[in-house]
DRENTOR-207031 format. One record per residue (C-alpha): residue number from 1; residue in one letter; x, y, z. Coordinates in nm, 2 decimals, always signed. Example, Ala and Ser with C-alpha at 12.3 -4.5 7.8 and 13.67 -1.06 7.14 Angstrom:
<rs>
    i  aa      c1      c2      c3
    1   a   +1.23   -0.45   +0.78
    2   s   +1.37   -0.11   +0.71
</rs>
This chain:
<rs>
    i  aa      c1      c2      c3
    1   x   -4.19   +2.50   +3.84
    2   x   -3.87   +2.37   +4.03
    3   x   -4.09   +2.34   +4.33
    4   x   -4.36   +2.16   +4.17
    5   x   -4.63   +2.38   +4.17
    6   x   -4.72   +2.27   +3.81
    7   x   -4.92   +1.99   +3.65
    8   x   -4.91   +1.88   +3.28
    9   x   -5.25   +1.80   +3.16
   10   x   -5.26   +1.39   +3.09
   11   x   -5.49   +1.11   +2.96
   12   x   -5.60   +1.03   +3.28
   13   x   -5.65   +1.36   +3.42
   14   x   -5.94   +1.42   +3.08
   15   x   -6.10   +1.10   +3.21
   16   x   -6.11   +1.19   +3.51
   17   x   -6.27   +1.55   +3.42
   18   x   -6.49   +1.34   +3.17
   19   x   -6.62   +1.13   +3.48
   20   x   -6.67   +1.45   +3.67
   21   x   -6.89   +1.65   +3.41
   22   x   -7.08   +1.33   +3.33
   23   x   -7.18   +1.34   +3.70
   24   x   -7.26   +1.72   +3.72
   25   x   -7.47   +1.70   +3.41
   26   x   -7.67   +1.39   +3.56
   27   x   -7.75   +1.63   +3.88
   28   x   -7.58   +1.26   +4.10
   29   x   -7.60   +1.40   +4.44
   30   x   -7.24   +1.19   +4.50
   31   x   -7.05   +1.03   +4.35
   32   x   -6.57   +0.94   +4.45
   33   x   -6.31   +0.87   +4.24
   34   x   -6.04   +0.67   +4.38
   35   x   -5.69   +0.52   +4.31
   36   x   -5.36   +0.44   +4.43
   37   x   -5.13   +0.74   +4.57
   38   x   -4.90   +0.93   +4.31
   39   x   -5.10   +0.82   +4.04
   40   x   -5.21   +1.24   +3.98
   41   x   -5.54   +1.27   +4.17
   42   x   -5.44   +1.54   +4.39
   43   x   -5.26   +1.70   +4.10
   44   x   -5.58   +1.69   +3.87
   45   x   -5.82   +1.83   +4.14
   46   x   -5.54   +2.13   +4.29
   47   x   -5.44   +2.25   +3.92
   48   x   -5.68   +2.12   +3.62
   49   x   -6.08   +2.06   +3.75
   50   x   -6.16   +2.41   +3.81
   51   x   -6.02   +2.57   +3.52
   52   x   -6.16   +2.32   +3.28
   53   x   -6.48   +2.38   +3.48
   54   x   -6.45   +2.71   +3.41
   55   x   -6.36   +2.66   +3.06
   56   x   -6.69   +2.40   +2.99
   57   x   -6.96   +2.59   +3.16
   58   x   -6.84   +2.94   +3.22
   59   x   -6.99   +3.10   +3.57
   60   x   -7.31   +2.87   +3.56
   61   x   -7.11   +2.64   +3.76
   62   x   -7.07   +2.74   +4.12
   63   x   -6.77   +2.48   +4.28
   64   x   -6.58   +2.45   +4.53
   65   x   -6.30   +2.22   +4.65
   66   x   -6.15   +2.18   +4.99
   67   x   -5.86   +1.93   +5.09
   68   x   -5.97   +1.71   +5.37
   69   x   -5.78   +1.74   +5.70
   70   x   -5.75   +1.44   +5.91
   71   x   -5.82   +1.45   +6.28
   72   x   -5.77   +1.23   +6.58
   73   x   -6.14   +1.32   +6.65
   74   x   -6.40   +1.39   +6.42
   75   x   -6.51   +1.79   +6.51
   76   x   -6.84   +1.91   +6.34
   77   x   -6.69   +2.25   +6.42
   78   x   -6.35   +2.21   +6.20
   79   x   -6.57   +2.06   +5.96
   80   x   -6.76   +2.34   +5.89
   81   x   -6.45   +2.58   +5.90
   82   x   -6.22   +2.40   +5.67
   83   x   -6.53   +2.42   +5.48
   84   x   -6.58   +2.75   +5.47
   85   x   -6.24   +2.84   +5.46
   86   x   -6.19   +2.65   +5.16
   87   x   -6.49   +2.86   +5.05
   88   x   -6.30   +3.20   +5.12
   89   x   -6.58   +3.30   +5.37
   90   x   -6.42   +3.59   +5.60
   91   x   -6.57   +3.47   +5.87
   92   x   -6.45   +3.12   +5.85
   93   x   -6.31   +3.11   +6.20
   94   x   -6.60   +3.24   +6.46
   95   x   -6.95   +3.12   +6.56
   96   x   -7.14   +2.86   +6.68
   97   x   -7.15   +2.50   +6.48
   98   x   -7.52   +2.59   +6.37
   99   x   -7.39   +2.98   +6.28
  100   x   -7.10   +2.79   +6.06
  101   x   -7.33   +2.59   +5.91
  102   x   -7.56   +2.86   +5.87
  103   x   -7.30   +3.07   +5.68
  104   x   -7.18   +2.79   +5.47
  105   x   -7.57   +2.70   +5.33
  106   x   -7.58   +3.11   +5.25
  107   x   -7.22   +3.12   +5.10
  108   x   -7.30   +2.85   +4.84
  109   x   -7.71   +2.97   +4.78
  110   x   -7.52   +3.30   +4.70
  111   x   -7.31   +3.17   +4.48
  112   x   -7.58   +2.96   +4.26
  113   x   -7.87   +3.25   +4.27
  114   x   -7.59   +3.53   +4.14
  115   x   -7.44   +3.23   +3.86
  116   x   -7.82   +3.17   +3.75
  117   x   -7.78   +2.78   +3.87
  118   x   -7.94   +2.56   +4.10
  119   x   -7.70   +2.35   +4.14
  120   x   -7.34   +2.33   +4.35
  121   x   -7.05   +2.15   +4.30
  122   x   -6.80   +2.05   +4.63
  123   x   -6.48   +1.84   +4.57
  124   x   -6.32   +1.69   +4.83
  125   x   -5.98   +1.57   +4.84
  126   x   -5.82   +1.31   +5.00
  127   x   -6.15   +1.22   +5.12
  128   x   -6.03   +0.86   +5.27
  129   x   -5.98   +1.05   +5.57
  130   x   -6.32   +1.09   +5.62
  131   x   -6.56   +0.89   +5.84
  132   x   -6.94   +0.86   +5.86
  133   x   -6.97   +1.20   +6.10
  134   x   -6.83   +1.41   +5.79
  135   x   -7.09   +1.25   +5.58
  136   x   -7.37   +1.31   +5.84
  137   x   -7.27   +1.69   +5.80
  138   x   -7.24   +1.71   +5.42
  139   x   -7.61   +1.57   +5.48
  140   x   -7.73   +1.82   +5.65
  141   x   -7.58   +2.06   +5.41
  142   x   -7.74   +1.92   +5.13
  143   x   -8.11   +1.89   +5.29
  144   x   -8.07   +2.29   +5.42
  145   x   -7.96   +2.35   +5.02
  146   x   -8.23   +2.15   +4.89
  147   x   -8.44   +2.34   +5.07
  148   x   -8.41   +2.61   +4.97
  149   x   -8.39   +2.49   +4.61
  150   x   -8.06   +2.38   +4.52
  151   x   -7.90   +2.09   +4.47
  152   x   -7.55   +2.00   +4.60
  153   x   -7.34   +1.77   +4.43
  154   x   -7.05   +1.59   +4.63
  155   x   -6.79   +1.47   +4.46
  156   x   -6.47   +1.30   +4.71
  157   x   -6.15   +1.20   +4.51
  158   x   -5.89   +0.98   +4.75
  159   x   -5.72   +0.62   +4.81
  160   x   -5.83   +0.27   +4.78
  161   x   -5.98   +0.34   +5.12
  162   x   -6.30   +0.52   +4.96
  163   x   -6.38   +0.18   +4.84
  164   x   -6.33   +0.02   +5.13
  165   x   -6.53   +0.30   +5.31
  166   x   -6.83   +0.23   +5.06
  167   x   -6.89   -0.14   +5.13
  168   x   -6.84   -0.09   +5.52
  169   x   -7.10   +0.17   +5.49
  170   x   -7.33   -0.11   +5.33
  171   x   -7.28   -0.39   +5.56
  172   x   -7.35   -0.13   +5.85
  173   x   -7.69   -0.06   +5.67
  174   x   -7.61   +0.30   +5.57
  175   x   -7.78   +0.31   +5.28
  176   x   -7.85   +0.66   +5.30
  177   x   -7.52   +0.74   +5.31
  178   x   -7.47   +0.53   +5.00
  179   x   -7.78   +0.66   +4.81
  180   x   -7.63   +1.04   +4.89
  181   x   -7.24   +1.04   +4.86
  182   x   -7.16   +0.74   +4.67
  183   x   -7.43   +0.66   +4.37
  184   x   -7.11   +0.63   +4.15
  185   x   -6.77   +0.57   +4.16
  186   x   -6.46   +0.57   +3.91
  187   x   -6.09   +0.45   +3.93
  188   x   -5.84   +0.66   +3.84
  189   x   -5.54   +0.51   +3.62
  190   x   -5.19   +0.62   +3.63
  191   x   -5.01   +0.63   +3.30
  192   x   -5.10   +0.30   +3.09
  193   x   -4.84   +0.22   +2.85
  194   x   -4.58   +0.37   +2.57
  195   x   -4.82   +0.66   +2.41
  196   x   -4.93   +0.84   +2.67
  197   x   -4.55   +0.84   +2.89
  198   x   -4.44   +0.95   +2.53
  199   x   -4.76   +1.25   +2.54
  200   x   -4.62   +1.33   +2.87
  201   x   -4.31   +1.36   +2.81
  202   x   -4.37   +1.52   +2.51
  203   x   -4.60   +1.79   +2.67
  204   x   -4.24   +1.89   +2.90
  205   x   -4.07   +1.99   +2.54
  206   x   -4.42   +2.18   +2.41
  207   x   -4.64   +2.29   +2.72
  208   x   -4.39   +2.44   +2.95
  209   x   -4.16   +2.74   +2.99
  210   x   -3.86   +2.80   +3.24
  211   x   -3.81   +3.04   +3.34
  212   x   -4.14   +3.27   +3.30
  213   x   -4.14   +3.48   +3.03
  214   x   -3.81   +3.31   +2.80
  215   x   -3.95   +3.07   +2.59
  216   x   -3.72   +2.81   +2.67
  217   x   -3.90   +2.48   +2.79
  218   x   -3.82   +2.31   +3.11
  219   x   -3.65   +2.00   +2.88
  220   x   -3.43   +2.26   +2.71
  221   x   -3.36   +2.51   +3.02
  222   x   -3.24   +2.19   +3.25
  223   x   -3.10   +1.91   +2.96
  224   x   -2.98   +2.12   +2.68
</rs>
């Protein structure tokens, strides 16, 4: 916990899981969630979507998230390894691009046929970093998955620069990319105002333990 690798669970993290479901249960193909930095995006995505996933729909949900690497130049080929990386896929580091891409279209049709689902979930952090190339290749993800029946939902959580990103994509004419990776969108607020600092704060006294195993909070432990 002194090293941060903790997150309390906040007002603004259940909005943003509540955005998030209300997507996945719509089947939006794409959809980014944006807001300044430090507000607790990262936090939400590395510590709290998956398990409250987990907790709302069990194993019928196959998802994955993957933080997004930013390059000098765009590489289809590190694409498609961070991607499968971030999937756990053993063989995340060798092949051809089409082999990678190959692999990653089997790793996540695997995943939905032994959950019973048709549908995938893929959250991508810090996704300002990415540029109309990495969207060409989520495309061609999608249209091998939906292929073969299932349906891939994208979901990119970064900076400002997401909206930014959106309307250049429409004054370029990419309305493809629009009408794939960015049918919705949602801001993510920091903390707004007296009650929920004080739930905060409140959840360091309640929620948290240090060290493991003493049942001391972190308040207590560090300002007895």
């Amino acid at each position: 916990m002194t090293r941060g690798h903790y997150a309390l669970f906040t007002p603004p993290i259940n909005e943003f899981f509540s955005v998030v479901c209300e997507w996945i249960d719509s089947h939006v193909p794409g959809g980014y969630i944006y807001g300044p930095p430090r507000q607790g995006k990262s936090r939400a995505v590395q510590f709290w979507v998956e398990r409250l996933l987990t907790e709302r729909y069990g194993v019928l949900l196959p998802f994955f998230r993957m933080n997004y690497k930013s390059h000098d130049r765009f590489s289809e080929l590190a694409f498609l390894t961070e991607l499968l990386h971030a999937g756990r896929h053993r063989f995340a580091y060798s092949g051809t691009r089409m082999r990678k891409l190959d692999r990653l279209v089997k790793l996540y049709a695997t995943r939905a046929r032994n959950a019973g689902s048709h549908q995938v979930v893929l959250m991508i952090d810090e996704a300002q970093n990415m540029r109309e190339q990495s969207y060409r290749t989520l495309c061609n993800l999608q249209n091998e998955l939906d292929s073969l029946g299932f349906q891939l939902t994208v979901i990119s959580v970064g900076t400002q620069e997401l909206a930014y990103q959106h309307s250049a994509f429409l004054q370029g004419g990419d309305l493809h990319l629009v009408g794939r990776f960015m049918v919705r969108e949602a801001l993510f607020r920091g903390i707004r105002g007296e009650a929920e600092l004080a739930y905060v704060l409140k959840a360091y006294d309640t929620q948290t333990e240090w060290p493991e195993g003493s049942g001391i909070s972190y308040t207590r432990y560090f300002f007895p």
